[in-house]
Predicted model as a PDB file, atoms N, CA, C, CB and O in Angstrom, pLDDT in the B-factor column:
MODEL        1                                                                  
ATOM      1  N   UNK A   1     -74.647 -17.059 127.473  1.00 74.00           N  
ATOM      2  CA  UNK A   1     -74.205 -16.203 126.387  1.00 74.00           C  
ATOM      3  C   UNK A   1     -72.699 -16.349 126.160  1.00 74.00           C  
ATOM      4  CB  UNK A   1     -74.563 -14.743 126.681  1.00 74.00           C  
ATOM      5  O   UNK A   1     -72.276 -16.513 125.016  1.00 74.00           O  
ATOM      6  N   UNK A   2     -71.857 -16.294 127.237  1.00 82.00           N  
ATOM      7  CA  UNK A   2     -70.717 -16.384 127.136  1.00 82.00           C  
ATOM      8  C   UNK A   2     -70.214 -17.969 126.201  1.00 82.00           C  
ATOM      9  CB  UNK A   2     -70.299 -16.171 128.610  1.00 82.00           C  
ATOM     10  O   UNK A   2     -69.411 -17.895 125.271  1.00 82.00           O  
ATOM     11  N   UNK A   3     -70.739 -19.105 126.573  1.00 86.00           N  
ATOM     12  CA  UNK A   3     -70.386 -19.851 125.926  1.00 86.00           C  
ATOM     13  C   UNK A   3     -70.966 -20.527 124.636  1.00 86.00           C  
ATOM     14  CB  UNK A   3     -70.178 -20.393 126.647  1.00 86.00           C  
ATOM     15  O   UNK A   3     -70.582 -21.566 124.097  1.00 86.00           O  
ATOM     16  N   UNK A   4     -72.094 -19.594 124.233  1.00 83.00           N  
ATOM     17  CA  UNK A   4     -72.123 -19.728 122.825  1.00 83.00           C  
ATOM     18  C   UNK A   4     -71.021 -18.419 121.907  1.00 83.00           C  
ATOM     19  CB  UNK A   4     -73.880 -19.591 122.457  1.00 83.00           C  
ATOM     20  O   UNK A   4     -70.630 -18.455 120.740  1.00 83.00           O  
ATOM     21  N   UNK A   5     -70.800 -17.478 122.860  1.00 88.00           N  
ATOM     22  CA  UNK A   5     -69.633 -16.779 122.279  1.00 88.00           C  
ATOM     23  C   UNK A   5     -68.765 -17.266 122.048  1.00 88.00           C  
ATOM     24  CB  UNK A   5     -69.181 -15.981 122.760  1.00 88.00           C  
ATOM     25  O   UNK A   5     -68.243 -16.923 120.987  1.00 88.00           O  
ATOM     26  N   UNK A   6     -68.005 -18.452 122.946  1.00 89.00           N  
ATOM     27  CA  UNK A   6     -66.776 -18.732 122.620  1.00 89.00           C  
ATOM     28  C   UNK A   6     -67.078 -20.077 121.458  1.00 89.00           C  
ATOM     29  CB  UNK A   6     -65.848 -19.053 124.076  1.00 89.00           C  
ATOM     30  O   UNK A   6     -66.392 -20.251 120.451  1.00 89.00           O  
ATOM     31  N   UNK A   7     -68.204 -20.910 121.847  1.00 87.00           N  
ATOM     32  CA  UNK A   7     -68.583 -22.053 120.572  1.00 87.00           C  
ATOM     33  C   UNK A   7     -68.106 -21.022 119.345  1.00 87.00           C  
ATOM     34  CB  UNK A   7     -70.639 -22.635 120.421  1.00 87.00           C  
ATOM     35  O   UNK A   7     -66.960 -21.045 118.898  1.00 87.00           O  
ATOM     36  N   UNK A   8     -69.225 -20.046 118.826  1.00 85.00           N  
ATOM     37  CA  UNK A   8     -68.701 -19.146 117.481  1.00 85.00           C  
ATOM     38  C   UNK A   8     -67.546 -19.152 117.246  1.00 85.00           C  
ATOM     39  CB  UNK A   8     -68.898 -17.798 117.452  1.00 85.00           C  
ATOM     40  O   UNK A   8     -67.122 -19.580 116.172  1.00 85.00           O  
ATOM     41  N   UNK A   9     -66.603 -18.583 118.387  1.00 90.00           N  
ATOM     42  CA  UNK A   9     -65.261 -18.249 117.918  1.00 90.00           C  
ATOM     43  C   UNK A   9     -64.407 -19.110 117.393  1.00 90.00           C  
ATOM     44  CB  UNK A   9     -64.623 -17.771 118.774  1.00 90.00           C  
ATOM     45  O   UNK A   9     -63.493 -19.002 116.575  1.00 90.00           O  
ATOM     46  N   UNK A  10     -65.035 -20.331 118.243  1.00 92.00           N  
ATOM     47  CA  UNK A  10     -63.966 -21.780 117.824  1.00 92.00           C  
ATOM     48  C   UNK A  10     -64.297 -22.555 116.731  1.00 92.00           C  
ATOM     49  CB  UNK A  10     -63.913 -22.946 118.940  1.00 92.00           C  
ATOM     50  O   UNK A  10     -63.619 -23.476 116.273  1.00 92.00           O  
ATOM     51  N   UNK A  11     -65.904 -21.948 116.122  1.00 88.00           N  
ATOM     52  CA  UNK A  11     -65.849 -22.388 115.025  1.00 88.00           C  
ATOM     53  C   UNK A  11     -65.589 -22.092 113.954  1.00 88.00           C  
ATOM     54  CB  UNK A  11     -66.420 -22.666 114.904  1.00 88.00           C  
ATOM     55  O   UNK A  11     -65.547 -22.942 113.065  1.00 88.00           O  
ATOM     56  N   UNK A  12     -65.277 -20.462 113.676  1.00 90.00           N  
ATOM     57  CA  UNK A  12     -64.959 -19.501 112.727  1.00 90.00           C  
ATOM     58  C   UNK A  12     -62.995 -19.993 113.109  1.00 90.00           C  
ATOM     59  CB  UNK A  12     -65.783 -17.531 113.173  1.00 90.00           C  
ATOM     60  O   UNK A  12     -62.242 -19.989 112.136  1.00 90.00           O  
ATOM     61  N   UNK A  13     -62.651 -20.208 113.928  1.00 93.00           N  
ATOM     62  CA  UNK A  13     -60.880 -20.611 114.115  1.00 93.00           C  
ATOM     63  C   UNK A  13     -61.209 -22.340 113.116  1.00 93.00           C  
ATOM     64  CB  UNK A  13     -60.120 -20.901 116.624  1.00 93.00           C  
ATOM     65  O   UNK A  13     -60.664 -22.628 112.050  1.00 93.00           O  
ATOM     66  N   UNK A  14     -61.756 -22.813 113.525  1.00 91.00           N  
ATOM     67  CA  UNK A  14     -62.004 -24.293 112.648  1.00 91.00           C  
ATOM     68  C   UNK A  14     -62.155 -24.098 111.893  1.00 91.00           C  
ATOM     69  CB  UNK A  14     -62.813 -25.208 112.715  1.00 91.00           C  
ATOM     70  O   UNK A  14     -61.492 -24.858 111.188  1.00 91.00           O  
ATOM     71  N   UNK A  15     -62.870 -23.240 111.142  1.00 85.00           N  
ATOM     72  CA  UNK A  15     -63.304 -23.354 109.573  1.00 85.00           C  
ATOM     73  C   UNK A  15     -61.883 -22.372 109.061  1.00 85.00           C  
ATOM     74  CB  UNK A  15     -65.249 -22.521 109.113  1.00 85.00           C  
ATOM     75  O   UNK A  15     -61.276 -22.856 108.105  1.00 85.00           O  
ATOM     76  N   UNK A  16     -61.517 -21.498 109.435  1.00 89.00           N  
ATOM     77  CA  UNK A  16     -60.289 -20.455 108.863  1.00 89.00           C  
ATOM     78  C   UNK A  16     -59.097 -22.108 109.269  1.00 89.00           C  
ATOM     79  CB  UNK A  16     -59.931 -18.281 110.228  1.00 89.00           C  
ATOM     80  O   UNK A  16     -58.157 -21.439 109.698  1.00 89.00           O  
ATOM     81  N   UNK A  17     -58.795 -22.979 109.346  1.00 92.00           N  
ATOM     82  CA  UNK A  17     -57.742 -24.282 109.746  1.00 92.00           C  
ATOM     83  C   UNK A  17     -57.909 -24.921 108.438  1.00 92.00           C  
ATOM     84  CB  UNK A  17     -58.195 -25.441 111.199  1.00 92.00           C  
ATOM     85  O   UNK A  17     -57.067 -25.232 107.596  1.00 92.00           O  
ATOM     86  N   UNK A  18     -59.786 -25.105 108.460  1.00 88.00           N  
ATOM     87  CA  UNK A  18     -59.870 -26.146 107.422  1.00 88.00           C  
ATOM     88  C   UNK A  18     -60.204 -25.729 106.249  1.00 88.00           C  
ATOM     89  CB  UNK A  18     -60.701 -27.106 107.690  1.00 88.00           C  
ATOM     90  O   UNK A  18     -60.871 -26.379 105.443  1.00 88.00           O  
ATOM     91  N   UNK A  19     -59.537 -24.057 105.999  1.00 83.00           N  
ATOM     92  CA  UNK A  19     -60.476 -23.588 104.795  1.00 83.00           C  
ATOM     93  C   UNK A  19     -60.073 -24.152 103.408  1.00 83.00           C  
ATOM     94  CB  UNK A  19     -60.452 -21.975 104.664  1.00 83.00           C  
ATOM     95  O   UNK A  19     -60.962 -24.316 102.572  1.00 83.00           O  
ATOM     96  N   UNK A  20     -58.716 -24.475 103.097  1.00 85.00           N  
ATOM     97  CA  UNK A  20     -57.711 -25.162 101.994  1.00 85.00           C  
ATOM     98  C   UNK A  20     -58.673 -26.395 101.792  1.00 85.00           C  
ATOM     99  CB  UNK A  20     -55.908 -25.622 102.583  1.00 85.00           C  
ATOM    100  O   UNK A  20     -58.955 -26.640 100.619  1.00 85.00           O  
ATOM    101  N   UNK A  21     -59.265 -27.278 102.847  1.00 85.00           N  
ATOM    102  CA  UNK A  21     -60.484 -28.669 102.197  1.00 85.00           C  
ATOM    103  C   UNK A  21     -61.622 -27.981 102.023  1.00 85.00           C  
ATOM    104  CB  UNK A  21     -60.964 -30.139 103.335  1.00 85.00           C  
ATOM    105  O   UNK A  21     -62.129 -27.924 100.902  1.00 85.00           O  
ATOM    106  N   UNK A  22     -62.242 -27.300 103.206  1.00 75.00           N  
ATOM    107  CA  UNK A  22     -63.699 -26.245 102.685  1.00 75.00           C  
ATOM    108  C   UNK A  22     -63.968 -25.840 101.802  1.00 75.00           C  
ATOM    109  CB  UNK A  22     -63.961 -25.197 103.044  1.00 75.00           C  
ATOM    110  O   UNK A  22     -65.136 -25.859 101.413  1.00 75.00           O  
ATOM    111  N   UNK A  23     -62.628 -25.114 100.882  1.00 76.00           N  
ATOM    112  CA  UNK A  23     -62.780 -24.698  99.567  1.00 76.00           C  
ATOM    113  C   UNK A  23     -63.096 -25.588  98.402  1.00 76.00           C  
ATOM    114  CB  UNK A  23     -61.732 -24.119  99.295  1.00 76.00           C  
ATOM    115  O   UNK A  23     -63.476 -25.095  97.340  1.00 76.00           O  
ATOM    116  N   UNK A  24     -62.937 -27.030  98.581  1.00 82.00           N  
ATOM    117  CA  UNK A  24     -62.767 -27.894  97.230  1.00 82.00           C  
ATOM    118  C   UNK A  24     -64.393 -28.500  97.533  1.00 82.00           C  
ATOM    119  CB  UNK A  24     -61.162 -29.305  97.178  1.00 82.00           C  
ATOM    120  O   UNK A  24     -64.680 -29.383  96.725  1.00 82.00           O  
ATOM    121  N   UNK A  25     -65.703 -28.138  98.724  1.00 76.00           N  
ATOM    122  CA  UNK A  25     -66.511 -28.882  98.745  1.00 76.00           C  
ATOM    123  C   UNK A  25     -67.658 -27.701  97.737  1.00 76.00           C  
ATOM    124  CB  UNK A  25     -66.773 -29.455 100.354  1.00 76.00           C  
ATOM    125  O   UNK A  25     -67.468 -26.484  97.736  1.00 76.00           O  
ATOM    126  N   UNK A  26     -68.588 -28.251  97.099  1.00 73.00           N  
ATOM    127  CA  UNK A  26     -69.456 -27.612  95.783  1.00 73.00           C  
ATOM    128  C   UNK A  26     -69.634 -25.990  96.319  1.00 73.00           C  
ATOM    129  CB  UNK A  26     -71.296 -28.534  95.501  1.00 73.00           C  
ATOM    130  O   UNK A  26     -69.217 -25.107  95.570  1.00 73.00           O  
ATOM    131  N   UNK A  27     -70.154 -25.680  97.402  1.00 69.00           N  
ATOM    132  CA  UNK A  27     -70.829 -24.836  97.981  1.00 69.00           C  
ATOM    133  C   UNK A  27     -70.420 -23.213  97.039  1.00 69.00           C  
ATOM    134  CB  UNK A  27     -70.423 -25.002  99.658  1.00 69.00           C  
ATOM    135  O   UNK A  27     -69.226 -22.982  96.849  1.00 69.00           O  
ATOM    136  N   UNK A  28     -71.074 -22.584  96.716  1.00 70.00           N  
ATOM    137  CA  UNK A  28     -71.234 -21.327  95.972  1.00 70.00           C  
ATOM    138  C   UNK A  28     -70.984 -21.858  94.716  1.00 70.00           C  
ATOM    139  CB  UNK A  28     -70.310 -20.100  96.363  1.00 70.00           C  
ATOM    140  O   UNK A  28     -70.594 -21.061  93.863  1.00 70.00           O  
ATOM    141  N   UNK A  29     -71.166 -23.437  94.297  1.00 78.00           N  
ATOM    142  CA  UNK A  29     -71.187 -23.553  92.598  1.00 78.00           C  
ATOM    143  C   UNK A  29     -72.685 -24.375  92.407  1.00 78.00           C  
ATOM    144  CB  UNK A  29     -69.587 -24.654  91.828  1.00 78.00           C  
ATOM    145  O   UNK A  29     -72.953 -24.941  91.347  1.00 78.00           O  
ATOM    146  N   UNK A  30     -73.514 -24.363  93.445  1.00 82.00           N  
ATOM    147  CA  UNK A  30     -74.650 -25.254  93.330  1.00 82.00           C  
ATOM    148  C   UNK A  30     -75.900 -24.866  92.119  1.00 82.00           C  
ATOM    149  CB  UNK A  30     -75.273 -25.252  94.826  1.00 82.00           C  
ATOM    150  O   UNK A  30     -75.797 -23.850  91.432  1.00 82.00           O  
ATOM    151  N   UNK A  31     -76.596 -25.440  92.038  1.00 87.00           N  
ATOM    152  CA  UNK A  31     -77.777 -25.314  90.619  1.00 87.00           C  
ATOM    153  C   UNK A  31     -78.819 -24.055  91.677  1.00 87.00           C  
ATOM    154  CB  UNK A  31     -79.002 -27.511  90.031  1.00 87.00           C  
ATOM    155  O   UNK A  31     -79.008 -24.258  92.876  1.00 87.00           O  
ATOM    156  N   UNK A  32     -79.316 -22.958  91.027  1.00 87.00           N  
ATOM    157  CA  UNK A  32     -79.622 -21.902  91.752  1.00 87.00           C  
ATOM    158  C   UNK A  32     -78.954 -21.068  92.572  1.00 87.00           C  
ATOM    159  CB  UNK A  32     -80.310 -22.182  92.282  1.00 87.00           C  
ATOM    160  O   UNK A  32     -79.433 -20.310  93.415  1.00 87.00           O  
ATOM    161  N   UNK A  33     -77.440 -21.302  92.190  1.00 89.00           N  
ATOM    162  CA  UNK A  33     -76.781 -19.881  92.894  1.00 89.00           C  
ATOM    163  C   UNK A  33     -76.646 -18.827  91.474  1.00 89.00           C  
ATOM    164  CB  UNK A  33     -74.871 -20.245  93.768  1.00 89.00           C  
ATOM    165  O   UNK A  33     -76.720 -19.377  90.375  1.00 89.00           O  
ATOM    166  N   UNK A  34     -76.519 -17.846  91.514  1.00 91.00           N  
ATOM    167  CA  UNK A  34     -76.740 -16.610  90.307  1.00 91.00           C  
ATOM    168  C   UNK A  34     -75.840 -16.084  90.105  1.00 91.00           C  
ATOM    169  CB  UNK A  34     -77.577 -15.534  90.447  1.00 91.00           C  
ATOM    170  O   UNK A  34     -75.506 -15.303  90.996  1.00 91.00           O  
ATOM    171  N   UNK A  35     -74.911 -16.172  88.854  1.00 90.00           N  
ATOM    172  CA  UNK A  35     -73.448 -15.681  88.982  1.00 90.00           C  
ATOM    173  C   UNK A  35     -73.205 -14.868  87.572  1.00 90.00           C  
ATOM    174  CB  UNK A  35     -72.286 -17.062  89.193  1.00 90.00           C  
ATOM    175  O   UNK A  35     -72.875 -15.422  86.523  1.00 90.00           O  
ATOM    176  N   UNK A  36     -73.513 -12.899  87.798  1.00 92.00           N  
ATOM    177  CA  UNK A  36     -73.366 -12.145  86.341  1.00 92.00           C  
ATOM    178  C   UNK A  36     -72.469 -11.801  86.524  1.00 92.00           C  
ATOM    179  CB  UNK A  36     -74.140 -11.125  85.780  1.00 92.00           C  
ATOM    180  O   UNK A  36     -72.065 -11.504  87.648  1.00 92.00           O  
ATOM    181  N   UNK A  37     -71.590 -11.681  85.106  1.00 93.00           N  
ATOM    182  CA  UNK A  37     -70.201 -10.876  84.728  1.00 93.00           C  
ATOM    183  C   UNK A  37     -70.756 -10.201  83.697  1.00 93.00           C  
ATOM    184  CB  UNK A  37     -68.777 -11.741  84.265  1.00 93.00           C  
ATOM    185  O   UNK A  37     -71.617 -10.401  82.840  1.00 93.00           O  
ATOM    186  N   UNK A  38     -70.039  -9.374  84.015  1.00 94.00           N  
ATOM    187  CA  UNK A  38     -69.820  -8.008  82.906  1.00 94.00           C  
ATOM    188  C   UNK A  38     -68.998  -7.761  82.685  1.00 94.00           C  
ATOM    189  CB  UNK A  38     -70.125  -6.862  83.017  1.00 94.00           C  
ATOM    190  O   UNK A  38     -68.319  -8.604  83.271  1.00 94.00           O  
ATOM    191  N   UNK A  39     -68.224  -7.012  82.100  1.00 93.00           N  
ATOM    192  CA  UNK A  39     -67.374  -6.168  81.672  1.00 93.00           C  
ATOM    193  C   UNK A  39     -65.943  -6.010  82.496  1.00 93.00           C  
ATOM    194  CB  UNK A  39     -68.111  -5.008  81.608  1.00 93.00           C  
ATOM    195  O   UNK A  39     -64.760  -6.153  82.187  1.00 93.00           O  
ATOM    196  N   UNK A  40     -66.727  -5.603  83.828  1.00 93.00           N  
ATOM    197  CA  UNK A  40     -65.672  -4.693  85.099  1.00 93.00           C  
ATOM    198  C   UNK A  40     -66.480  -5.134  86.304  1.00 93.00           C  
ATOM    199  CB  UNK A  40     -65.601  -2.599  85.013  1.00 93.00           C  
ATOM    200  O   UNK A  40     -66.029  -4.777  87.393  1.00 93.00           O  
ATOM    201  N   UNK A  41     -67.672  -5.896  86.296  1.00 95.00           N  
ATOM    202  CA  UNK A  41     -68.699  -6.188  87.425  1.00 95.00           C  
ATOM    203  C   UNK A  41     -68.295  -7.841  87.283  1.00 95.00           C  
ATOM    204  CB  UNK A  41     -70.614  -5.640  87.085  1.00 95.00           C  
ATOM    205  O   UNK A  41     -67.980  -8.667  86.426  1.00 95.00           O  
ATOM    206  N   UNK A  42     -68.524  -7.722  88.678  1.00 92.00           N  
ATOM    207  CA  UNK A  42     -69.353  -9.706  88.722  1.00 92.00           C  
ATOM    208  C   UNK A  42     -70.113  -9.434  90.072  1.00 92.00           C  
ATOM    209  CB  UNK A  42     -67.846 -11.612  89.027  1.00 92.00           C  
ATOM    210  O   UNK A  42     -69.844  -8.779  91.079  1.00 92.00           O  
ATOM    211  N   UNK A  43     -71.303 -10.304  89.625  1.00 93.00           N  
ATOM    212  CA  UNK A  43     -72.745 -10.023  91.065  1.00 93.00           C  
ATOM    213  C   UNK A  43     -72.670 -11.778  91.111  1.00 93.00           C  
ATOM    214  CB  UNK A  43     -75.083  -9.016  90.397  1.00 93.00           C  
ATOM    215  O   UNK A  43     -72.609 -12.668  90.263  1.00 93.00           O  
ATOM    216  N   UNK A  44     -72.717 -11.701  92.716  1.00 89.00           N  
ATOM    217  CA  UNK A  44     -72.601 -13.334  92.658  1.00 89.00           C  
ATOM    218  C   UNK A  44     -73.725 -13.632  93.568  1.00 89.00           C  
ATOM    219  CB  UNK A  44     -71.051 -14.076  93.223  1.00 89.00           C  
ATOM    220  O   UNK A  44     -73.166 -14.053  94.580  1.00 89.00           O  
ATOM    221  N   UNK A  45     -75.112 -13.650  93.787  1.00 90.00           N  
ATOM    222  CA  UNK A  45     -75.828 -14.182  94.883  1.00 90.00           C  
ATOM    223  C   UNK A  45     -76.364 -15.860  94.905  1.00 90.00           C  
ATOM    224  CB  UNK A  45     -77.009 -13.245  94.959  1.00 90.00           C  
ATOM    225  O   UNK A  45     -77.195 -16.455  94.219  1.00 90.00           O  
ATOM    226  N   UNK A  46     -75.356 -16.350  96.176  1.00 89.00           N  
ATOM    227  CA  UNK A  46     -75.649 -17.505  96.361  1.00 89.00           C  
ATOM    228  C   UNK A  46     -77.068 -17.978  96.776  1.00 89.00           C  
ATOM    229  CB  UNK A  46     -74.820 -17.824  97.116  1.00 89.00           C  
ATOM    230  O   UNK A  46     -77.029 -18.601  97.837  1.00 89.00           O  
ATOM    231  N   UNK A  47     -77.839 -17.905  96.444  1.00 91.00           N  
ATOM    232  CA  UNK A  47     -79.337 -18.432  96.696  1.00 91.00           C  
ATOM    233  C   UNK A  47     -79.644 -19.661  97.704  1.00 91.00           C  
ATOM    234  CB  UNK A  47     -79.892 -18.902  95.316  1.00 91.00           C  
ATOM    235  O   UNK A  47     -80.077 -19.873  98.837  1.00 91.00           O  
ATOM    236  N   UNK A  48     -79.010 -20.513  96.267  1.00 90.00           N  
ATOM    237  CA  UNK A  48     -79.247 -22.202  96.882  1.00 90.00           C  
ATOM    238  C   UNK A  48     -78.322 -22.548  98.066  1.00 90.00           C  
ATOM    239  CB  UNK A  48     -78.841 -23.470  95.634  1.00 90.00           C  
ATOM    240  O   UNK A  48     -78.665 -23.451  98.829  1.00 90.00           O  
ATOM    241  N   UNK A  49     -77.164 -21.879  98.261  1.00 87.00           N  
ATOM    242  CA  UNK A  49     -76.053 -22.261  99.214  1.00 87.00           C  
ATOM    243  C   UNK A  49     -76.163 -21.392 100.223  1.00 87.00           C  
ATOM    244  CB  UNK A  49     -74.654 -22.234  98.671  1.00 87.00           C  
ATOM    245  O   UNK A  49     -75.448 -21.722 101.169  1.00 87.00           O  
ATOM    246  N   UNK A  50     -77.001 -20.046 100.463  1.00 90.00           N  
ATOM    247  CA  UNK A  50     -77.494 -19.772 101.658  1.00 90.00           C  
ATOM    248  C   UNK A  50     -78.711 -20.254 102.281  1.00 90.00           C  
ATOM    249  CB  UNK A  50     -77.552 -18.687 101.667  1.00 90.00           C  
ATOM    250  O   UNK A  50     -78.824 -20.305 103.505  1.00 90.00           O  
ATOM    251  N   UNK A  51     -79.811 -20.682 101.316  1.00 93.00           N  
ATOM    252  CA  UNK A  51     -80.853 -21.596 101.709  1.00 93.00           C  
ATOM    253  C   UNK A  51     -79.927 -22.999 102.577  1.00 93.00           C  
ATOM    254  CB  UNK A  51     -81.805 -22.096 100.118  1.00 93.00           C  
ATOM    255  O   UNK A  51     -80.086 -23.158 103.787  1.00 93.00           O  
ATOM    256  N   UNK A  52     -79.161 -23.752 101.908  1.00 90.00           N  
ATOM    257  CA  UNK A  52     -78.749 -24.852 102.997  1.00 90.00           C  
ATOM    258  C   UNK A  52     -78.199 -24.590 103.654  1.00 90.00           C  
ATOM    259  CB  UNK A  52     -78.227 -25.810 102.846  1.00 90.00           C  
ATOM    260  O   UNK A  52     -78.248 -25.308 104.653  1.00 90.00           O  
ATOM    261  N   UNK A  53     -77.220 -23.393 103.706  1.00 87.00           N  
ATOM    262  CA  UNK A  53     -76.599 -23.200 105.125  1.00 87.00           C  
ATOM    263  C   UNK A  53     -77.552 -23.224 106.058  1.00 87.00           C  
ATOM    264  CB  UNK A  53     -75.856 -21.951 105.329  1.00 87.00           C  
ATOM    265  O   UNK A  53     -77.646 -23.977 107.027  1.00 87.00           O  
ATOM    266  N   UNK A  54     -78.476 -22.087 105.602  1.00 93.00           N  
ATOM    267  CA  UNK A  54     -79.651 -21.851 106.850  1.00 93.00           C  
ATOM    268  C   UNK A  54     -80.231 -23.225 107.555  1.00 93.00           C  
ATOM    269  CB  UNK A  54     -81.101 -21.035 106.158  1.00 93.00           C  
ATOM    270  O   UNK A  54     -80.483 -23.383 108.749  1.00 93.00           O  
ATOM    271  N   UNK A  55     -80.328 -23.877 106.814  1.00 95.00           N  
ATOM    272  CA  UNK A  55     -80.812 -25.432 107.047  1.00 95.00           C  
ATOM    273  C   UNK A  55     -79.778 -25.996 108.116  1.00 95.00           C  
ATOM    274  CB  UNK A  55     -80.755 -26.452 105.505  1.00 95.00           C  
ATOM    275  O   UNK A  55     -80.014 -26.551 109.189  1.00 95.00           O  
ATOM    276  N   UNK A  56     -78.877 -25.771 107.667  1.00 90.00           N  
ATOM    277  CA  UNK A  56     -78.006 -26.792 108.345  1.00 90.00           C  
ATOM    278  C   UNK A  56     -77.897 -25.925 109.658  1.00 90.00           C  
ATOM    279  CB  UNK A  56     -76.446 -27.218 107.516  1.00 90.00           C  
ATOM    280  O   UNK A  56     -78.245 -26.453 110.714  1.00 90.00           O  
ATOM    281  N   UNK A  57     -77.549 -24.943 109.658  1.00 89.00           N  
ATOM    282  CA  UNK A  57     -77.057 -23.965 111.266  1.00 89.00           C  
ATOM    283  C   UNK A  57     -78.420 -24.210 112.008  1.00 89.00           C  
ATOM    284  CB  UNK A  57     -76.694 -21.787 111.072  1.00 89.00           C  
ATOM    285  O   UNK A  57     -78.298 -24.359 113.224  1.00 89.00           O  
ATOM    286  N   UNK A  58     -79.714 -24.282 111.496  1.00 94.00           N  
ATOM    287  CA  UNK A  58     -81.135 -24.388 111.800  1.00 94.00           C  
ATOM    288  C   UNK A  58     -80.928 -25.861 112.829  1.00 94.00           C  
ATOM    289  CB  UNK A  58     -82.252 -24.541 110.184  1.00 94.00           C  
ATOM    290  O   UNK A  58     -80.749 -25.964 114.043  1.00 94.00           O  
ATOM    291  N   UNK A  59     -81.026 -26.750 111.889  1.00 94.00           N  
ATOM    292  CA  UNK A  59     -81.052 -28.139 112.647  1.00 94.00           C  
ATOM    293  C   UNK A  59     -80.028 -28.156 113.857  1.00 94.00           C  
ATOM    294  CB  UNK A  59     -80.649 -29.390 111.595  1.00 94.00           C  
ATOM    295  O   UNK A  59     -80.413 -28.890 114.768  1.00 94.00           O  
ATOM    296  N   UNK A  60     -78.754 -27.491 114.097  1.00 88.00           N  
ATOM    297  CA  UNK A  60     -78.267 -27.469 114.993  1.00 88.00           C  
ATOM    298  C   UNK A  60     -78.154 -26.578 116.004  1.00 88.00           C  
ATOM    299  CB  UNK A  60     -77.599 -27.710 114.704  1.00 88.00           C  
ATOM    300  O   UNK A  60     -77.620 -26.727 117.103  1.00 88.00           O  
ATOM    301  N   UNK A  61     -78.613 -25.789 115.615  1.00 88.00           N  
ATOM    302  CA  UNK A  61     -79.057 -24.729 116.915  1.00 88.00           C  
ATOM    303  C   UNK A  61     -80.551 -25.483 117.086  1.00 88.00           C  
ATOM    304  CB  UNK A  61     -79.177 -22.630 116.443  1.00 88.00           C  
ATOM    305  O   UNK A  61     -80.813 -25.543 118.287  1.00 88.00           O  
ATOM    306  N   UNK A  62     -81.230 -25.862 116.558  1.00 90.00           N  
ATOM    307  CA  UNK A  62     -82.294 -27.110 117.340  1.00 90.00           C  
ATOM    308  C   UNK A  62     -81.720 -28.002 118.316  1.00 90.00           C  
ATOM    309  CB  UNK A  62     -82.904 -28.203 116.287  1.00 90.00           C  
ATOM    310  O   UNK A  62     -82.077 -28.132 119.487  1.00 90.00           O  
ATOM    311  N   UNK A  63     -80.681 -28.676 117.637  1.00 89.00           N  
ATOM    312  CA  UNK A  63     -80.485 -29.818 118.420  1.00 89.00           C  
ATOM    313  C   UNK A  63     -79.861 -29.582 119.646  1.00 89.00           C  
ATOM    314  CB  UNK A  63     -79.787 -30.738 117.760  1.00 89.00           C  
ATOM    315  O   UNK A  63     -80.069 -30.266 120.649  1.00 89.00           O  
ATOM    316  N   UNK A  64     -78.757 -28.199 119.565  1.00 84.00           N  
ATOM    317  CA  UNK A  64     -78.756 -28.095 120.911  1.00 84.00           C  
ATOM    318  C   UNK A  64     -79.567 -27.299 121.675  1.00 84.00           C  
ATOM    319  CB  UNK A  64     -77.739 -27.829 121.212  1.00 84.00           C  
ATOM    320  O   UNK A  64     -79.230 -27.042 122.830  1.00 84.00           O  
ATOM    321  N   UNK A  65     -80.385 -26.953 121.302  1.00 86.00           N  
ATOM    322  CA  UNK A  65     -81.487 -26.904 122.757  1.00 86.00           C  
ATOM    323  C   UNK A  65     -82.503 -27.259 123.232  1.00 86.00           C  
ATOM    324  CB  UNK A  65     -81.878 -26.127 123.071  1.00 86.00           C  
ATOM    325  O   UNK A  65     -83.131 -26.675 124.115  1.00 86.00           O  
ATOM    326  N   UNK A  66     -82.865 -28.562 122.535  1.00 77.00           N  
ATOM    327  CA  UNK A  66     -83.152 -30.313 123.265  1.00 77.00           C  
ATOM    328  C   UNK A  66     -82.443 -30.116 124.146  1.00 77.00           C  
ATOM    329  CB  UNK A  66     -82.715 -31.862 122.511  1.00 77.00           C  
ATOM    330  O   UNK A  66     -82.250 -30.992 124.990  1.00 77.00           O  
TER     331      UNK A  66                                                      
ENDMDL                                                                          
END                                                                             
């Protein structure tokens, strides 16, 4: 437990390093994410870009525990 605690931490410190390139890759502009404005509102649910995250964190929490 302890050292998937610290994996998390070091990867949330990696991604807050690399967030300035993270930001320029498609993710929350993909075909099936849902984005309403109104007036004084905006509802933004990413659909398609939490479906692949899930995918992707999926395959690797598989792979490491092969």
């Amino acid at each position: 437990m302890n050292r998937t605690l610290i994996l998390v931490g070091l990867l949330i410190v990696a991604a807050g390093l690399l967030w300035p390139w993270l930001s320029r890759l498609p993710f929350g502009h993909l075909p099936g994410d849902i984005v309403i404005r109104r007036e004084h509102v905006t509802v933004y649910v990413p659909i398609t870009t939490m479906i692949l995250v899930s995918l992707v964190v999926s395959t690797i929490l598989w792979l490491f525990q092969r």
